[in-house]
N, C-alpha and C positions, 0 to 999 in steps of 0.2 A: 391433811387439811389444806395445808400450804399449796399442793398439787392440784386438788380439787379445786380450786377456786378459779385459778386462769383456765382452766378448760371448760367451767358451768360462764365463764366471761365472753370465751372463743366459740361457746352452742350459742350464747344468746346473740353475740355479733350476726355468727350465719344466719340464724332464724327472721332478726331483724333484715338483713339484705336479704333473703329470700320473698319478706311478705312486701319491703318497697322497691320489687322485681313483678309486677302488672303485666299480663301478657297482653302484647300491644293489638290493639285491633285492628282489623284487615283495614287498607285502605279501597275505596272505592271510587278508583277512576271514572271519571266524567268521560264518556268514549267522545272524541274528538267529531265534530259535526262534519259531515260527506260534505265534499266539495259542491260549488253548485252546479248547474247542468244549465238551468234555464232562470230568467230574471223571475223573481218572487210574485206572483199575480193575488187578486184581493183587490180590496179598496183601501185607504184611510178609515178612522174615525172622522165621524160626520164635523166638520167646523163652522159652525157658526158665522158667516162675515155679518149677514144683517138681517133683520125681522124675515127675508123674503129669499136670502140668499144662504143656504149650506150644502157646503161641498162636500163630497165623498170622491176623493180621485185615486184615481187608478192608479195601482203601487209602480206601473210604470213607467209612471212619468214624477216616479222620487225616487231620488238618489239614496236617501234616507233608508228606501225598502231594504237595503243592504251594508250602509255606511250611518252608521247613526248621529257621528259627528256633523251629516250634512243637515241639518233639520229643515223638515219639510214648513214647517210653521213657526213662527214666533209668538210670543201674545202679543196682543195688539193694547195699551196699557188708555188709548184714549176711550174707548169704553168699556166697564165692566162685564164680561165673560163674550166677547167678541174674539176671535181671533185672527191672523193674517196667513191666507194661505199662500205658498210658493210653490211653482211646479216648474219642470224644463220640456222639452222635446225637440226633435231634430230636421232637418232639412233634407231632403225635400218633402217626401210625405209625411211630416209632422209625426213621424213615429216617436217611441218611447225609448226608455234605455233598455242596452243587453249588454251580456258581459263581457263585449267586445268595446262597445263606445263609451264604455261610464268610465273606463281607464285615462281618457283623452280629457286632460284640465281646459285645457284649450281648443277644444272643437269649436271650427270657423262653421260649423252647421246647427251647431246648439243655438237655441232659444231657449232665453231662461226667464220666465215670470218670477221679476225680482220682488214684487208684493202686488196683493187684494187685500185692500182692508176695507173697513167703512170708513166715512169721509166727507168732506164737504167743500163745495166751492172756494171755501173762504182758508181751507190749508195751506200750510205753510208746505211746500214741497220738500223731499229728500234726496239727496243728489250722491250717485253712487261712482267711485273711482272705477276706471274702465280695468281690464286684466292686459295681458301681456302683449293683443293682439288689439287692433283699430277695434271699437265698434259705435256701433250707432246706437240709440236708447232712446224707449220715447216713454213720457208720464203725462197723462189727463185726471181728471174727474171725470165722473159720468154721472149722469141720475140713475141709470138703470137698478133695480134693484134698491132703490133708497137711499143711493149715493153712495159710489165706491172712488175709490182711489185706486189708480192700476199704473204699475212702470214693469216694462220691457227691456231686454236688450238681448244682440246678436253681434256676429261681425259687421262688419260697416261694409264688407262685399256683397251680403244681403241688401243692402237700402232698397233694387230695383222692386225688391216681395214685400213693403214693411205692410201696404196694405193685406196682401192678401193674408202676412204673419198675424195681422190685427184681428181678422175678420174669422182666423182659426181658432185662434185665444176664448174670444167671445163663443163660439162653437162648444169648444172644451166646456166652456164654464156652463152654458146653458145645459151642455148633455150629463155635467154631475151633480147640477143639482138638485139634492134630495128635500128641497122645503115643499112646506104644503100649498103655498103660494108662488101662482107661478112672476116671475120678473116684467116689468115692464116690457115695452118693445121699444126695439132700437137700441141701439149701446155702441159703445167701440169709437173709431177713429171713422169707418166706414163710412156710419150716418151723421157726417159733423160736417158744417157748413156754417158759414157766417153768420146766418141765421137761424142756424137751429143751437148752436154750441151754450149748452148751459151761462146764464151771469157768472161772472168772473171767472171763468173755467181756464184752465190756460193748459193748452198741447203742444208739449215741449217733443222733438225729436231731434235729438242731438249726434253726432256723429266724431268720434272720439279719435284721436290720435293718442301715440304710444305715451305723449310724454304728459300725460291727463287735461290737455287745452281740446277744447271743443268748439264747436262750429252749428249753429243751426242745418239741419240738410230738408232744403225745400221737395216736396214730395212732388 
């Protein structure tokens, strides 16, 4: 009896470790995504800036199509379900990114539309620290579209292009957008004269040195 009992002790141990011994299930590897070959093409999701203006832009001119940390929009929190689009492109023919140039923090040939939102004459402006290299920046109002708010910037080696940079921005924006209404005419820096410049409108183009002091630069 005395025998029998440590060995009905020693089945029941093993039986026990045998049933909390679970044969483990296959894991199944996420296969690692192929390199890219070429920059991600598509549009955005349509963004709203205003009753008259929604952008759909082209995935190659964000950063974002491939870097998520970069975001192409913000919300825009002064009106409800508006939002602010951002886009870049390059110099000289205003192309888009590839996966050559999007490596470069500091490209003296990027233009980056630092925000479009909606807006109005009477804002308080937003004033962004320049990056590693000079550049110039310019910020207006405009009516076009219901009233936007638009800032710019490049290297300050650019200033002699800021109009033609200007006159391509507003290009971009008319050819993405996807509203049912089309935009006012006229927009940009291009059509602004003393006498046409919205009340209170004020067009800042500023041209930046490294150590974040700035300078007006008369166009």
């Amino acid at each position: 009896m005395s025998l029998r009992l440590p060995a009905l002790l020693a089945a029941s141990l093993i039986a026990a470790a045998g049933c909390a011994r679970k044969p483990s299930a296959p894991v199944n590897a996420v296969p690692a995504a192929p390199p890219l070959t070429a920059w991600p093409e598509g549009r955005t999701a349509p963004l709203t800036i205003t009753d008259t203006l929604m952008l759909a832009i082209p995935l190659q001119y964000e950063r974002s199509a491939i870097e998520g940390a970069h975001g192409p929009r913000s919300p825009f929190t002064g009106v409800a379900g508006r939002t602010e689009a951002r886009f870049d492109f390059f110099l000289p023919d205003f192309s888009g990114y590839t996966l050559q140039n999007y490596r470069k923090e500091s490209d003296p040939n990027k233009v980056e539309v630092v925000y479009l939102h909606a807006g109005n004459a009477h804002e308080a402006e937003s004033d962004y620290a320049p990056e590693a290299f000079p550049q110039m920046q310019a910020r207006y109002f405009s009516t076009r579209y219901g009233g936007v708010r638009i800032a710019w910037r490049t290297h300050v080696g650019n200033l002699p292009r800021w109009h033609e940079i200007d006159a391509q921005i507003w290009k971009f924006i008319d050819a993405w957008n996807v509203a049912q209404q089309p935009g006012d005419a006229g927009g940009g820096l291009a059509g602004l004269s003393p006498t046409s410049c919205p009340v209170r409108s004020r067009v800042a183009i500023r041209a930046y040195r490294r150590r974040g002091k700035s300078s007006p630069a008369s166009p």
